[in-house]
C-alpha positions as CSV (number, residue, x, y, z in Angstrom):
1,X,93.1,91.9,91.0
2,X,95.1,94.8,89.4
3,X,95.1,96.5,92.6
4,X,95.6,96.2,96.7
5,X,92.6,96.7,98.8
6,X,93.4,98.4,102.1
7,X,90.3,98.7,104.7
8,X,89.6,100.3,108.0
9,X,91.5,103.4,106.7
10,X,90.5,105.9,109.1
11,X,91.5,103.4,112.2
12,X,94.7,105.3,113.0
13,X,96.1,108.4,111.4
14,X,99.5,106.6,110.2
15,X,98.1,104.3,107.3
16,X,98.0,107.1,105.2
17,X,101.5,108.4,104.8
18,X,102.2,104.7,105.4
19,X,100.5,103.7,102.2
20,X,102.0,106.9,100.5
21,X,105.2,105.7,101.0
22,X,104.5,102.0,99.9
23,X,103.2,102.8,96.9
24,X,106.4,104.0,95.2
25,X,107.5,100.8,95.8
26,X,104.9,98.6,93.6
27,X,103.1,99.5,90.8
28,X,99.9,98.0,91.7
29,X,97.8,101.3,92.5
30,X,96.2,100.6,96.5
31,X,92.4,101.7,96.7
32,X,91.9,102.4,100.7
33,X,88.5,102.5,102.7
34,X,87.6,103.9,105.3
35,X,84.4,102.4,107.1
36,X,81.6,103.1,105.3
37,X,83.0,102.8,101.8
38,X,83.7,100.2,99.6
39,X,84.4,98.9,96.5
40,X,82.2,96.2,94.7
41,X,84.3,93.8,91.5
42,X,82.0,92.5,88.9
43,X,83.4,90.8,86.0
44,X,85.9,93.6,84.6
45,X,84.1,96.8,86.5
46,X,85.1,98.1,90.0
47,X,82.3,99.9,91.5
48,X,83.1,102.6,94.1
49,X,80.9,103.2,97.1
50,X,81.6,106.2,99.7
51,X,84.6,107.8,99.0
52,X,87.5,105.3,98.4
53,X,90.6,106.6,98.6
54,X,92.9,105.5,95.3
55,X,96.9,105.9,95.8
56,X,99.6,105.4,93.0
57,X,103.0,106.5,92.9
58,X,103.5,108.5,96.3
59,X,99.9,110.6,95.8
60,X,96.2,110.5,96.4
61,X,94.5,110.1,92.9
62,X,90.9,109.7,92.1
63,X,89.6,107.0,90.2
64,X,89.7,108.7,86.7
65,X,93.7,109.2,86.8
66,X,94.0,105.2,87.8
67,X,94.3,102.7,84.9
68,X,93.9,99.3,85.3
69,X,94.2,96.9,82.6
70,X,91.0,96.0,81.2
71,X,88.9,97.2,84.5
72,X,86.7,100.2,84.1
73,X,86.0,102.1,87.7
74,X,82.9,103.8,88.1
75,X,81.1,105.3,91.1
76,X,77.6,104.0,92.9
């Protein structure tokens, strides 16, 4: 996968600026979930379910600022 799949988000209030902070440090974007939402791969499309929470670069992004190579995001 293009990207890194964090769940259980909204567990504990840290993961957050934890994940902020690790994402200047890779350039894989991270798409995080809290319970409740999701994200579905099929073939080359991610489909996103809830409100998943994309991070690149040190900042929350949505889904239409984050490019992965040949993968189109949509939502449910």
């Amino acid at each position: 996968m293009p990207f890194a799949f964090f769940p259980h988000l909204s567990d504990d209030d840290t993961y957050l600026p934890a994940l902020l902070r690790y994402s200047t440090h890779t350039a894989q974007p991270i798409v995080a979930c809290n319970d409740g939402d999701g994200i579905v791969v099929t073939g080359r499309r991610v489909e996103c379910f809830g409100d998943p929470v994309w991070i690149a670069a040190g900042t929350v992004q949505t889904a239409g600022d984050i490019r992965l190579d040949g993968f189109s995001i949509s939502r449910a």
